[in-house]
C-alpha positions in Angstrom: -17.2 -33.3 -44.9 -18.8 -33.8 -48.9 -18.2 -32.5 -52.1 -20.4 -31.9 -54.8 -18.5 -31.7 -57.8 -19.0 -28.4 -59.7 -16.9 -27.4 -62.8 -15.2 -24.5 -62.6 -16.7 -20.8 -62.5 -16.4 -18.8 -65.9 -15.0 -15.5 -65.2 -17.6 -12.9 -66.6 -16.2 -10.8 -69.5 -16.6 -7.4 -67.2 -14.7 -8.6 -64.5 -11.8 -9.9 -67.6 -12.1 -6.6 -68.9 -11.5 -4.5 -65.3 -8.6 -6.9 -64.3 -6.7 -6.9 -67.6 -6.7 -2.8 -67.2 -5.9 -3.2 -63.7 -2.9 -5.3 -64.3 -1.9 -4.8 -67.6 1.1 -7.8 -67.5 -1.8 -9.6 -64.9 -1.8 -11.1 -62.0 0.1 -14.6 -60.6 -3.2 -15.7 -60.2 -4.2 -14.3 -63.7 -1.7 -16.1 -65.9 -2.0 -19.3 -64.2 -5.5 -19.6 -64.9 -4.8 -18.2 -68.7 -1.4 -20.9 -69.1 -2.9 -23.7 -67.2 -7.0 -23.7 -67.6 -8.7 -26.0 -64.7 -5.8 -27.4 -62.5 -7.6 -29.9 -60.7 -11.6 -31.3 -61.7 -13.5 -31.6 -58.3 -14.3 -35.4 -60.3 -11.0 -36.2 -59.7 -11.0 -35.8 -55.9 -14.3 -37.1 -55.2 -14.0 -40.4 -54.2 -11.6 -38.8 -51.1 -14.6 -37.1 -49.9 -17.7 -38.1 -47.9 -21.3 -38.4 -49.5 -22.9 -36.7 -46.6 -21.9 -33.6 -44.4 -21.0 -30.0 -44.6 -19.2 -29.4 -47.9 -15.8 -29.1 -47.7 -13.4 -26.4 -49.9 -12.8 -27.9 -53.0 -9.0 -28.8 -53.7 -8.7 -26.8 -57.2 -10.0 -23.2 -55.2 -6.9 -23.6 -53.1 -4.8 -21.7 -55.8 -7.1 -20.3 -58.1 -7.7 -16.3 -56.3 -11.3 -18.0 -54.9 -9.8 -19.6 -51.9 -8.5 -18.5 -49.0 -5.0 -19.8 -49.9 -4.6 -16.5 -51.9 -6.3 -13.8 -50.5 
């Protein structure tokens, strides 16, 4: 298993826009990511993956409404 460090996504102002109105006190998942930003840099984890192989899930997606963890 690798990683290729990536920083994490930007969430595009239309999709901001259609959750906020969706969930107008937001989302678990929402008000994390407003409170606490980037929980974990892929950087920091690196050296605990492997420079070759398939890529593994990156710890930070666990939690953040990407990963499977949440859906």
């Amino acid at each position: 298993m690798s990683m290729q460090p990536k920083p994490w996504p930007e969430v595009p102002d239309a999709t901001a826009r259609v959750a906020r109105k969706a969930f107008r006190k937001g989302s678990l998942a929402m008000r994390a990511r407003d409170e606490l930003g980037t929980w974990y840099r892929d950087a920091d984890f690196a050296v605990a993956y492997g420079v070759r192989g398939a890529p593994g899930e990156v710890p930070g997606a666990a939690g953040d409404g990407h990963g499977a963890a949440v859906r």
